[in-house]
Backbone bond lengths (Angstrom), bond angles and torsions (degrees), N, CA, C in turn:
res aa  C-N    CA-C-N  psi(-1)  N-CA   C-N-CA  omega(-1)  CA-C   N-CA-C  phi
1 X - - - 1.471 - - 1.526 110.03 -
2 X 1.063 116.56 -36.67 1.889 122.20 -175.68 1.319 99.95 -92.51
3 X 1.406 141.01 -9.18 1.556 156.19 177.45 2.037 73.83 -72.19
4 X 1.272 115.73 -68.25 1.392 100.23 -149.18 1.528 92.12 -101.56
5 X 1.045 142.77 79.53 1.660 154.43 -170.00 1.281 126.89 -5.85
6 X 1.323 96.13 47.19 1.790 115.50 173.20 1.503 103.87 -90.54
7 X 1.677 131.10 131.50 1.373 101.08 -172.47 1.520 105.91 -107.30
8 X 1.071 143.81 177.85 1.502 157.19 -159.86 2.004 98.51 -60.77
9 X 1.117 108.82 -34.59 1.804 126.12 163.40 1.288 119.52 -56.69
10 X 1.100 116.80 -30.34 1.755 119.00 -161.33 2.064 101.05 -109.53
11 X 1.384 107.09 -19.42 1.648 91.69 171.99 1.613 98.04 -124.76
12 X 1.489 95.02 177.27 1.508 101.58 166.22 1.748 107.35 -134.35
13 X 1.449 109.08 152.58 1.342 105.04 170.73 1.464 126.98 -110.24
14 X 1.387 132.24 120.31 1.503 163.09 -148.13 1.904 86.42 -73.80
15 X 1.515 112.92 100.96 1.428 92.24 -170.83 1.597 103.65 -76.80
16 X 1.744 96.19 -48.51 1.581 126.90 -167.99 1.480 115.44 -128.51
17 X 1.349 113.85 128.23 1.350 139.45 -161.46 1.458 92.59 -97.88
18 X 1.613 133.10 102.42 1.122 113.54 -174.22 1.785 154.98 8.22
19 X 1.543 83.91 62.65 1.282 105.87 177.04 1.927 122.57 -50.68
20 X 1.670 101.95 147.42 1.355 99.42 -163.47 1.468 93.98 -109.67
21 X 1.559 98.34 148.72 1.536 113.19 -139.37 2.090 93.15 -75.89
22 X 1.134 101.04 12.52 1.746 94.88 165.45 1.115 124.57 -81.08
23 X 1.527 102.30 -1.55 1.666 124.13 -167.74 1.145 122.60 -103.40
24 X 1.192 115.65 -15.29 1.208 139.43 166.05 1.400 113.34 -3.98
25 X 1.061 129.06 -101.44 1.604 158.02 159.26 1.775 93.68 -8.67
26 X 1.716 110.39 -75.61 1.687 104.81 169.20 1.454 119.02 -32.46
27 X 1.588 103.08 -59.48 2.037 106.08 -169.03 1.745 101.03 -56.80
28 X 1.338 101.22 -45.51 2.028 86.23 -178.05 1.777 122.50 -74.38
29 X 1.496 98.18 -4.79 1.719 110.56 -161.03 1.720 85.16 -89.49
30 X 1.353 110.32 -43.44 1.618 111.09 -157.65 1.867 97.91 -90.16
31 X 1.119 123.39 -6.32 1.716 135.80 158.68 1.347 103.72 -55.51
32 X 1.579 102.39 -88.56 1.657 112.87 -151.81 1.740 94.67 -54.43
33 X 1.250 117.99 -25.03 2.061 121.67 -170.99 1.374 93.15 -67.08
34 X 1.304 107.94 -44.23 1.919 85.77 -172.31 1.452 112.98 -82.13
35 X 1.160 108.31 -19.53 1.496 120.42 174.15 1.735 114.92 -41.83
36 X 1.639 88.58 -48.78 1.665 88.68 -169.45 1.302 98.43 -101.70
37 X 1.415 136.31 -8.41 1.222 123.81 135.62 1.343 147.98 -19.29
38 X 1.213 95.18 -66.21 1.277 118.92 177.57 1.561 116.48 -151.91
39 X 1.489 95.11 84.92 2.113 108.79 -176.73 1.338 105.10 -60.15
40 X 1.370 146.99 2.28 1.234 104.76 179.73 2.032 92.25 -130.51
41 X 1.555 98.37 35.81 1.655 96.56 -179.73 1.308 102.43 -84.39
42 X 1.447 114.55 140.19 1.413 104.75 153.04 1.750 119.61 -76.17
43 X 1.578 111.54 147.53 1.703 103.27 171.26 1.469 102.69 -142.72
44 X 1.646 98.58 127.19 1.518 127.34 173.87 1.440 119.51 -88.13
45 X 1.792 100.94 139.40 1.586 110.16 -159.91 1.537 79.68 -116.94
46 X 1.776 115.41 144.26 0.989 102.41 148.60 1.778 115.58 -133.18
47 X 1.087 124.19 127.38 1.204 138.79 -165.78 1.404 113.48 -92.87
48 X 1.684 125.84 130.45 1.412 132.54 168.51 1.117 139.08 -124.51
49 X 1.696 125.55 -128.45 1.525 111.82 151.82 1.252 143.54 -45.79
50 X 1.489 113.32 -18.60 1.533 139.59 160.11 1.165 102.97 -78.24
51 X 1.604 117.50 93.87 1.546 135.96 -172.39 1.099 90.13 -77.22
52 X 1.554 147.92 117.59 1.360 158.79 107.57 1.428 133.92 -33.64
53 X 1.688 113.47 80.97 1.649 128.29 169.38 1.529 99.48 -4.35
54 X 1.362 113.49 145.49 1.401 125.69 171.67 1.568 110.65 -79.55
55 X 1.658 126.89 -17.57 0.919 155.76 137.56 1.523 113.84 -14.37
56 X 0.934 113.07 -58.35 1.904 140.11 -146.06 2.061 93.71 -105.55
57 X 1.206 104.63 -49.89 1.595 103.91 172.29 1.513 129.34 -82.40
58 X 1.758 105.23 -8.30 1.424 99.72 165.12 1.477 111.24 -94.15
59 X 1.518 111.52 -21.72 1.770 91.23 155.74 1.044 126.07 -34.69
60 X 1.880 113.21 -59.87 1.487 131.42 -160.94 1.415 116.51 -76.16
61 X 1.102 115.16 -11.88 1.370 134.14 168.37 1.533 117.77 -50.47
62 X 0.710 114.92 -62.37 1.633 119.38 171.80 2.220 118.80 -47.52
63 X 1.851 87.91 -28.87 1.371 83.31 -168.49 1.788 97.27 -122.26
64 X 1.363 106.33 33.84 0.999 111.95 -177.51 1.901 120.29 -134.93
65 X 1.219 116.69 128.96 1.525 121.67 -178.42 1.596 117.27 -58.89
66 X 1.393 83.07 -93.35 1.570 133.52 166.61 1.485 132.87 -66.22
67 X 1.329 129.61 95.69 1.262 121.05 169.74 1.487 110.82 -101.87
68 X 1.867 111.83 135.90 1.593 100.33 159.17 1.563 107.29 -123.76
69 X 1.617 108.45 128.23 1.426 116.53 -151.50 1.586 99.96 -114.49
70 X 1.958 111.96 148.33 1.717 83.46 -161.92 1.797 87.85 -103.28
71 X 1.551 92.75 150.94 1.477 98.32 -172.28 0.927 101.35 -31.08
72 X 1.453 135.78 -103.63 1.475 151.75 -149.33 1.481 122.98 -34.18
73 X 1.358 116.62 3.51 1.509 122.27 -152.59 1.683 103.66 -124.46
74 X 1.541 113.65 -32.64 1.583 124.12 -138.32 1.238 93.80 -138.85
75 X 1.356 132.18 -19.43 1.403 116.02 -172.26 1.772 123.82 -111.07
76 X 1.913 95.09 11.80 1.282 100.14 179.99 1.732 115.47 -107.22
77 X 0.979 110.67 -62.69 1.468 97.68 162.42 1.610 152.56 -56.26
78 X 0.968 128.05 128.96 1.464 149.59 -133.29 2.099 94.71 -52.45
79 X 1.437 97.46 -54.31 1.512 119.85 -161.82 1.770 82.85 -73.88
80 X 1.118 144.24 -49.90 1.333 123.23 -171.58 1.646 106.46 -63.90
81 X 1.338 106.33 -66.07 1.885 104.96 -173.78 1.558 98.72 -42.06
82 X 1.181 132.95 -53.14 1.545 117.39 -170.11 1.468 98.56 -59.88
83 X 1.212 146.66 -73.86 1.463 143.54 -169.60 1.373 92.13 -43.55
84 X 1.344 140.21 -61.47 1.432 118.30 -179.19 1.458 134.41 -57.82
85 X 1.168 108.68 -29.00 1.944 133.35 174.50 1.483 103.58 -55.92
86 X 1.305 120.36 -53.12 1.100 144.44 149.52 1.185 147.63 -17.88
87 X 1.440 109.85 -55.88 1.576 137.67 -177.12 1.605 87.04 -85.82
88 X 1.519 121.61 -60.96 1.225 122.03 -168.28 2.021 118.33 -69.24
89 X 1.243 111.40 4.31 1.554 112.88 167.72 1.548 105.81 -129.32
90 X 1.809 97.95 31.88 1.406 115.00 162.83 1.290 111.91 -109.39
91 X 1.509 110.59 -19.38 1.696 119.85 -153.14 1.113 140.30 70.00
92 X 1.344 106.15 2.02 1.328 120.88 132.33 1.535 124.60 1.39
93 X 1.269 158.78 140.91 1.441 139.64 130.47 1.322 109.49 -92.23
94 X 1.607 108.55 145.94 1.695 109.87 179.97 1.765 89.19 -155.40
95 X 1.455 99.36 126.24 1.645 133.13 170.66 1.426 116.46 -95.02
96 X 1.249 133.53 137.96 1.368 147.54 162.45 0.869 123.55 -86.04
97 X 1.611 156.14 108.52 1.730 150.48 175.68 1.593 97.84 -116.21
98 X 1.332 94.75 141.30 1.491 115.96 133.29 1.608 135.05 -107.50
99 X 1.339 113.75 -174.60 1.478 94.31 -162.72 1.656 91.93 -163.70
100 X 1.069 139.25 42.80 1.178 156.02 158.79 1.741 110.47 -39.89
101 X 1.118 120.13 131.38 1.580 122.60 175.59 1.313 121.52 -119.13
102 X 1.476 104.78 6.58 1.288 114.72 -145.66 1.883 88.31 -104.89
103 X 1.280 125.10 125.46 1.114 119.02 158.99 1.348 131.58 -85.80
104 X 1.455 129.89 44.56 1.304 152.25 -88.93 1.886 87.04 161.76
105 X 1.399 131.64 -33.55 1.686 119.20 -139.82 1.545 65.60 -100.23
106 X 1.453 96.93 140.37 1.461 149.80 159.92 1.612 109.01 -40.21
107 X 1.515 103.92 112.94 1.836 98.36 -144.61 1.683 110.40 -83.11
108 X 1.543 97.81 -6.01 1.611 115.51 166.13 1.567 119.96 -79.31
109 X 1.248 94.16 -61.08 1.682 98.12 173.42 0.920 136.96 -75.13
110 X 1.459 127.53 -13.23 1.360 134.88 179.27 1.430 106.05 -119.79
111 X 1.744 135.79 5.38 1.261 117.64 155.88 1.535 94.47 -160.92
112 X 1.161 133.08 23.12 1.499 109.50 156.56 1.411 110.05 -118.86
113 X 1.457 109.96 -2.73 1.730 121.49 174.62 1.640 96.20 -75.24
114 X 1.192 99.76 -48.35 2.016 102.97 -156.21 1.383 96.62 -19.87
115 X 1.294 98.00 -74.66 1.623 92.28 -164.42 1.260 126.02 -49.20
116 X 1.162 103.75 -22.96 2.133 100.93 -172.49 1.895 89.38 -107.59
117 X 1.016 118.32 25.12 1.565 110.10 135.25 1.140 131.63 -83.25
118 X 1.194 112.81 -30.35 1.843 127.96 179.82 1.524 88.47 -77.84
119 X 0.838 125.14 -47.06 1.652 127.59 -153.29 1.978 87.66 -75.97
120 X 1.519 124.91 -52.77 1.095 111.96 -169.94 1.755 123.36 -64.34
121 X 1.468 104.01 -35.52 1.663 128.47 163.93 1.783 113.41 -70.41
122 X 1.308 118.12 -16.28 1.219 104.16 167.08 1.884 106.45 100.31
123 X 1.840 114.43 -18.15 1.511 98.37 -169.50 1.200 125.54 -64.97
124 X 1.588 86.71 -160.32 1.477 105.95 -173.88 1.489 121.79 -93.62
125 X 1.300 115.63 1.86 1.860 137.29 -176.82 1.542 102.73 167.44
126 X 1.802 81.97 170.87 1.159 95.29 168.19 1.513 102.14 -125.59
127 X 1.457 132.22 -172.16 1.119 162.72 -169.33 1.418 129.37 -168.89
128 X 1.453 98.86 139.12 1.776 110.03 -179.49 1.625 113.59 -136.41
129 X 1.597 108.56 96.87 1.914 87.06 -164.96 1.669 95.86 -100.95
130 X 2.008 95.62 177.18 1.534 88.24 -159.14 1.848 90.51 81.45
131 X 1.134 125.30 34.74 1.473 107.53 161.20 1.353 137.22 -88.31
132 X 1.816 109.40 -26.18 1.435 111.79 179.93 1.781 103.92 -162.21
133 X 1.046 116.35 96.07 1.251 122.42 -168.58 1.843 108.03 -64.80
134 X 1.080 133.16 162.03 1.345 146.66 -156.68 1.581 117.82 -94.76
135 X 0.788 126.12 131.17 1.258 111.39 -170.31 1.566 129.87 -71.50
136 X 1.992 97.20 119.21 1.147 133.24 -161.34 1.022 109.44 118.41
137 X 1.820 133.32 -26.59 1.238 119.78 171.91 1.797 90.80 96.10
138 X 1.756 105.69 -139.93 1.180 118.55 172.94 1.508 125.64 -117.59
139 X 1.547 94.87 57.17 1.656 109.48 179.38 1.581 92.97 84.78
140 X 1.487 124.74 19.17 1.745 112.65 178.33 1.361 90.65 -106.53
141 X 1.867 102.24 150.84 1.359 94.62 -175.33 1.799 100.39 -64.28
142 X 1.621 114.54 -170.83 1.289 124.41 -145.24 1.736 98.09 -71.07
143 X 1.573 134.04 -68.96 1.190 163.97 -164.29 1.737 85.43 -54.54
144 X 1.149 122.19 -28.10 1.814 108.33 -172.20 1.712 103.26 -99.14
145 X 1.744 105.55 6.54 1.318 93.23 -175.93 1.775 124.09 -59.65
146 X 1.360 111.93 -62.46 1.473 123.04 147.95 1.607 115.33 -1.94
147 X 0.889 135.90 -33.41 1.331 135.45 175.82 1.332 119.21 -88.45
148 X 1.343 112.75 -18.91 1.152 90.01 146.75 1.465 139.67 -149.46
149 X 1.690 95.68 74.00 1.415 125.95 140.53 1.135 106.31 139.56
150 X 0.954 126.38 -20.43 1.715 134.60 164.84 1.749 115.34 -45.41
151 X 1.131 119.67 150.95 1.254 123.07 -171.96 1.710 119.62 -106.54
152 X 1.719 100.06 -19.91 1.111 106.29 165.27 1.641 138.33 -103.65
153 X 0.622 139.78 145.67 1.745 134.92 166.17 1.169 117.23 -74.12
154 X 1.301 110.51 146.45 1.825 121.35 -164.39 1.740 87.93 -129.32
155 X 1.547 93.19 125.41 1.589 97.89 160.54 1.573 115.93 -145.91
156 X 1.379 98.98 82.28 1.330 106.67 -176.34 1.552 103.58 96.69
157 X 1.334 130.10 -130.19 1.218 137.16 -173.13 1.697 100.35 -98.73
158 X 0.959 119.13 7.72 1.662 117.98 176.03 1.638 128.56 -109.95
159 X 0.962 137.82 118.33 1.480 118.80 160.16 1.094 144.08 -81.87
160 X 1.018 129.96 144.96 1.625 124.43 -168.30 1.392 105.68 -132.31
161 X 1.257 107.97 123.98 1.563 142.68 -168.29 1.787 92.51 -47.84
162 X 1.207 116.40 144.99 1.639 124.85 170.30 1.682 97.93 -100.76
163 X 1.095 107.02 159.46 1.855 108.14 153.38 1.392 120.68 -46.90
164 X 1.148 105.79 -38.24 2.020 121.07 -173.37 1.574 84.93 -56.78
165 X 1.198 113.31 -90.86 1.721 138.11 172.79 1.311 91.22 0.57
166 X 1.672 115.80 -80.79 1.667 115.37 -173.04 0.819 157.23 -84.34
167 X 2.143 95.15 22.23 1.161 127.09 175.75 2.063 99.43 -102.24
168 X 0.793 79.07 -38.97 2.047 87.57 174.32 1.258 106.09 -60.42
169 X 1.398 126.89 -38.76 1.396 134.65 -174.35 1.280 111.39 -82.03
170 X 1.256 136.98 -27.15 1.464 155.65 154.87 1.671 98.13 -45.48
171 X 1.171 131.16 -72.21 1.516 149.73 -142.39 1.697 81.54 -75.50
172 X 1.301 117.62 -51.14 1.327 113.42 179.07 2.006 140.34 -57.34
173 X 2.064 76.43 -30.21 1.373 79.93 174.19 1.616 109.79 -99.58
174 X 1.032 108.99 7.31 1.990 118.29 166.26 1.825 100.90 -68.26
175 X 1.259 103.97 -45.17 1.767 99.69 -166.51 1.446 112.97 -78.56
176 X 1.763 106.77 -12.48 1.819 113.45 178.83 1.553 86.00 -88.12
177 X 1.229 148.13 -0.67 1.596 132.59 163.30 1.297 113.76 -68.79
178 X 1.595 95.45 -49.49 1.687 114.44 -168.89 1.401 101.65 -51.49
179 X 1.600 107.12 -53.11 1.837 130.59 -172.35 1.702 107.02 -42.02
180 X 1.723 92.32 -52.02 1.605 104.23 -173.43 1.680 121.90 -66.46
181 X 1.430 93.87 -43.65 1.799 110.31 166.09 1.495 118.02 -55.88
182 X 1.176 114.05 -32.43 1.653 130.06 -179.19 1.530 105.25 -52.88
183 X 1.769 94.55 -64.76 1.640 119.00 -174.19 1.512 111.91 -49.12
184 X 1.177 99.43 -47.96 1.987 110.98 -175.17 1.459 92.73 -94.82
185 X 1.116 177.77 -94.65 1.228 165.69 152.61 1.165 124.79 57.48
186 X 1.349 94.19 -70.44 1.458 117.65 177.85 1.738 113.13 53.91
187 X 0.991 100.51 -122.75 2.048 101.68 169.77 1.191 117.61 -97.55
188 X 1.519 116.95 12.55 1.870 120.68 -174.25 1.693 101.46 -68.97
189 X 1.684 90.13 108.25 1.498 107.22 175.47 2.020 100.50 -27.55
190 X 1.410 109.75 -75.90 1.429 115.76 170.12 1.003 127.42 -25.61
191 X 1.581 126.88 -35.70 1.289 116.98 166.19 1.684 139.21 -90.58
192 X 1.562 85.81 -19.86 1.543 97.97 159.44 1.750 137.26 -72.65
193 X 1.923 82.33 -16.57 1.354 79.38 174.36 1.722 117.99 -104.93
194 X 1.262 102.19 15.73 1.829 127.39 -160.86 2.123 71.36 -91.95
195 X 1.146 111.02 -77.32 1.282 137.76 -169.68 1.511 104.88 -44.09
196 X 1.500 131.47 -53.81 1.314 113.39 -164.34 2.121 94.64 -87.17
197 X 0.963 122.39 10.00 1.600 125.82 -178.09 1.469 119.09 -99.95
198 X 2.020 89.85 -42.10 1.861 88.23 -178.31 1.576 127.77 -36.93
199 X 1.766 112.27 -54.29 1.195 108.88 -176.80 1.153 96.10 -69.65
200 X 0.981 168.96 -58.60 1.651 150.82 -133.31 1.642 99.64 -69.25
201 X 1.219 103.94 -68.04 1.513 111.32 172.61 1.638 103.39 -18.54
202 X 1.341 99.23 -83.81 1.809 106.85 -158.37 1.617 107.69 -53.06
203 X 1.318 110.16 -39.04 1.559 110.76 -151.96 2.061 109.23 -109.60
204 X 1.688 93.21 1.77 2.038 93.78 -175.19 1.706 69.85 -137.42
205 X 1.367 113.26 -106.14 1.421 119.77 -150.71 1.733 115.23 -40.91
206 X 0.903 113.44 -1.44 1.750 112.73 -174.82 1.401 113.45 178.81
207 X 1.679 100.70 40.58 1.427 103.50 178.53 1.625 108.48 -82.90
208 X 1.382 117.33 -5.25 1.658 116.51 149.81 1.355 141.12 -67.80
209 X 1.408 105.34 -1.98 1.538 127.09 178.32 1.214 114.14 -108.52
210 X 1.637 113.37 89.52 1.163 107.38 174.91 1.870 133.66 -85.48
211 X 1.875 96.31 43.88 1.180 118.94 175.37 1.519 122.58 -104.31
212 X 1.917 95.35 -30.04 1.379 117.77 163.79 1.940 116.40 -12.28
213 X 1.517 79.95 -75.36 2.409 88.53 -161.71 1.333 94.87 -52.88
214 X 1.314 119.57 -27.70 1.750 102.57 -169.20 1.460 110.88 -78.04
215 X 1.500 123.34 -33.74 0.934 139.82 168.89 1.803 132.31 -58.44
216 X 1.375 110.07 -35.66 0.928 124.96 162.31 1.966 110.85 -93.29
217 X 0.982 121.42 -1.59 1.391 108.13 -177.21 1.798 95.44 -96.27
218 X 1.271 120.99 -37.60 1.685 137.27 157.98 1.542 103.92 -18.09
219 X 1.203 106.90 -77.37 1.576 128.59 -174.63 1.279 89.87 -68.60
220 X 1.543 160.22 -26.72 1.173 127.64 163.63 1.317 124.01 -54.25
221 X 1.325 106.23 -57.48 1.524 146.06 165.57 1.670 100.62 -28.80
222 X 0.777 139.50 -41.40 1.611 155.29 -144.58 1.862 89.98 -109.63
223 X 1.205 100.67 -62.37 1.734 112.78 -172.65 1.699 94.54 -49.83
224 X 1.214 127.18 -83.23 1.311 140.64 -167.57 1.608 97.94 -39.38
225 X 0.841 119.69 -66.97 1.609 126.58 -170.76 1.227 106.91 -50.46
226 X 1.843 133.12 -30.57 1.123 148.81 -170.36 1.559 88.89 -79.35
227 X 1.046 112.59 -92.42 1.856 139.48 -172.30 1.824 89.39 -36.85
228 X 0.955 120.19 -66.63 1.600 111.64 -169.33 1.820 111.65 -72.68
229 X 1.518 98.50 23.22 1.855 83.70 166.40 1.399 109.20 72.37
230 X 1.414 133.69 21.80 1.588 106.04 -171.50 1.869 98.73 -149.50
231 X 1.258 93.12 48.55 1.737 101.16 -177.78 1.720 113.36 -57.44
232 X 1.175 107.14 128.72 1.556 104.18 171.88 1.479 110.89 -110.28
């Protein structure tokens, strides 16, 4: 990475792929080693179905950058969101994934929310793994790759977007409204308070309405056009 003038700041390195908590002792032994290895590396934890004590991550905390935490695991109990609230008015970065295989997952909640989960928690990204399987998939011919778990379709040397895909891509372009409203915003009482509500709306008060993002991205749409002088 510094061969091609990326500096030790600009990536992070993925130490452990959901490590199982027998490992414990290794994941913090093989931390602090690269640490004094190399002090100014960043190193990324990523955490999953192996729910990891909040206990166990403020050890790792000290020798740790980057966390990517999988929704379903980290964002419900009281003692995790504070260790994350935390990490993140440390500067910290911390990402959310899901990882659904199921072409079956709920085309609101599992890819047009993603994004306005980060947006409702405040991170630093989002994530969707299982994003684009390789060509052939797993020995299935190409067109059956998607099934299993990939979001896109492979036909030949091309991909072709799924619904899942262009429902994730939707959720994404809801948070470049928020982004854009921010920019023109500026200190407009109205827009800060448009802004600190959106996620609640979509993702607590009417995260069963999967009519919500369109609805609230409207009223962004409306805000900006207001605030930037150019009402039609």
């Amino acid at each position: 990475m510094n061969r091609n003038g990326i500096s030790d700041q600009e990536f992070a390195i993925e130490t452990w792929d959901e490590p199982d908590p027998k490992l414990f002792n290794e994941v913090i032994f093989t931390h602090k080693e690269a640490r004094k290895a190399v002090p100014s590396i960043r190193l990324l934890l990523t955490l999953g179905a192996h729910i990891m004590p909040p206990a166990d991550m403020e050890k790792l905390a000290p020798w740790t950058d980057e966390w990517v935490l999988w929704s379903h695991g980290y964002f419900d109990r009281p003692e995790h969101l504070s260790f994350i609230n935390r990490m993140l008015a440390e500067g910290k970065k911390i990402r959310h994934y899901t990882c659904s295989t199921s072409m079956r997952a709920h085309l609101n909640r599992n890819y047009r929310q993603n994004a306005w989960f980060g947006a409702y928690h405040n991170l630093s990204g989002n994530m969707l793994f299982c994003f684009s399987d390789c060509f052939g998939g797993y020995g299935a011919s190409d067109w059956k790759v998607a099934m299993g778990g990939g979001i896109t379709y492979r036909s030949f040397e091309e991909f072709l977007p799924s619904i899942r895909y262009m429902a994730m891509h939707e959720g994404v372009t809801d948070i470049k409204y928020l982004a854009k409203l921010r920019e023109v915003g500026g200190n407009s009482p109205e827009a800060q308070k448009f802004l600190a509500d959106a996620p609640k709306r979509v993702m607590v008060d009417f995260g069963h309405d999967s009519t919500m993002p369109d609805k609230v991205r409207e009223e962004a749409a409306e805000l900006i056009l207001k605030l930037a002088g150019r009402k039609e």
